[in-house]
C-alpha positions as CSV (number, residue, x, y, z in Angstrom):
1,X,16.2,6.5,-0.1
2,X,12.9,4.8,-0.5
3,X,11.8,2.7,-3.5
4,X,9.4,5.4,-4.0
5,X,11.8,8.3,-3.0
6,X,13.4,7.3,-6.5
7,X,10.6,7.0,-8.8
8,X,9.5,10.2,-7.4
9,X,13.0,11.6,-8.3
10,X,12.9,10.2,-11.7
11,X,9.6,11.5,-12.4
12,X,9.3,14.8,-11.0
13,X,7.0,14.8,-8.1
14,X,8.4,16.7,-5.1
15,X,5.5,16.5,-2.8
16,X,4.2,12.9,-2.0
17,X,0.9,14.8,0.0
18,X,0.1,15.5,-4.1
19,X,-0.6,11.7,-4.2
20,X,-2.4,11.3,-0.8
21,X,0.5,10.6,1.2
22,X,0.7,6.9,0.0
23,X,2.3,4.5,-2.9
24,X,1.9,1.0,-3.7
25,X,3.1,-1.8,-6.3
26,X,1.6,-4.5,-7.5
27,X,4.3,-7.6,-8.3
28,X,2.4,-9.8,-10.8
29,X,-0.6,-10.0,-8.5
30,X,1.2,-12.1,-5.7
31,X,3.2,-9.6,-3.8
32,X,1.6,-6.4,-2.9
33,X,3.9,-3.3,-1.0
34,X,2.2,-0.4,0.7
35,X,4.6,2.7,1.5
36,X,2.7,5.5,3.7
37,X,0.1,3.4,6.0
38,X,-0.6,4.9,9.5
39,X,-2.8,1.9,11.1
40,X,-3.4,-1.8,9.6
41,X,-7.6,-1.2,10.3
42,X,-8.7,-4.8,9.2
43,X,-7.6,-8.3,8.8
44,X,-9.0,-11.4,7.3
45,X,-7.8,-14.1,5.1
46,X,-9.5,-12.6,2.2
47,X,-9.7,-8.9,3.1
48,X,-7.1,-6.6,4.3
49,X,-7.3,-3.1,5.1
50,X,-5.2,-0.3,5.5
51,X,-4.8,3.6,6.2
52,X,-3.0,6.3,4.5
53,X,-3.3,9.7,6.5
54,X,-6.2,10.7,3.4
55,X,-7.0,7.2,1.8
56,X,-8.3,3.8,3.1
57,X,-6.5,0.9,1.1
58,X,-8.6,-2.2,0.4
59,X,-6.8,-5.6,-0.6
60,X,-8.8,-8.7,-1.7
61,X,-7.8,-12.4,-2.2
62,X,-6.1,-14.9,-0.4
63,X,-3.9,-12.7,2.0
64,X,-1.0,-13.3,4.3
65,X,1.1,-10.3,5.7
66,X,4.3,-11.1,5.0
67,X,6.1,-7.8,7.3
68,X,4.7,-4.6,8.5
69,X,6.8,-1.6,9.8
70,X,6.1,1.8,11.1
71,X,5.0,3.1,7.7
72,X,4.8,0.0,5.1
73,X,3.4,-3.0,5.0
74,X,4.0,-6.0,2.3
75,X,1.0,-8.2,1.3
76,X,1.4,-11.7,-0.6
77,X,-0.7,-14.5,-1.4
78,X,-3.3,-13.8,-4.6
79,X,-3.9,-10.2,-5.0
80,X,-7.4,-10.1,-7.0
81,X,-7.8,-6.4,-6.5
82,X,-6.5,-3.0,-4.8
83,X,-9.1,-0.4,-4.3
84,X,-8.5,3.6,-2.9
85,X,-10.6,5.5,-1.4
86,X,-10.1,9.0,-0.2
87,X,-11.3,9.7,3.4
């Protein structure tokens, strides 16, 4: 079970389309971990984007990817913002 599967659990939510289909978590601002991607659309040193089946993900800072599977990605470096927006 996913990191997600069990905060899901603990909360309540049973349907993770409620949520757009994707989760992330912010560690401290230097590791960021994207659960849900479908395509890795842009990278740049200071700009990375990803896409959620209905949400484009948008990391600024100073960015390495660290590892990216199938459906998640992790992010480190200096995280100065995440944005979300529904597509």
């Amino acid at each position: 079970m996913s990191f997600f599967e069990e905060i899901k659990k603990d909360v309540g939510i049973t349907d993770m389309q409620a949520l757009g289909g994707f989760s992330y978590v912010n560690f401290c601002g230097q590791t960021l971990y994207i659960e849900g991607i479908v395509k890795l659309d842009k990278i740049f040193d200071d700009t990375i984007t990803v896409r959620a089946k209905n949400a484009e993900i948008v990391v600024l800072g100073v960015l390495t990817v660290d590892s990216i599977t199938e459906r998640s990605i992790v992010i480190s470096g200096r995280i100065d913002s995440v944005s979300t927006r529904r597509i």
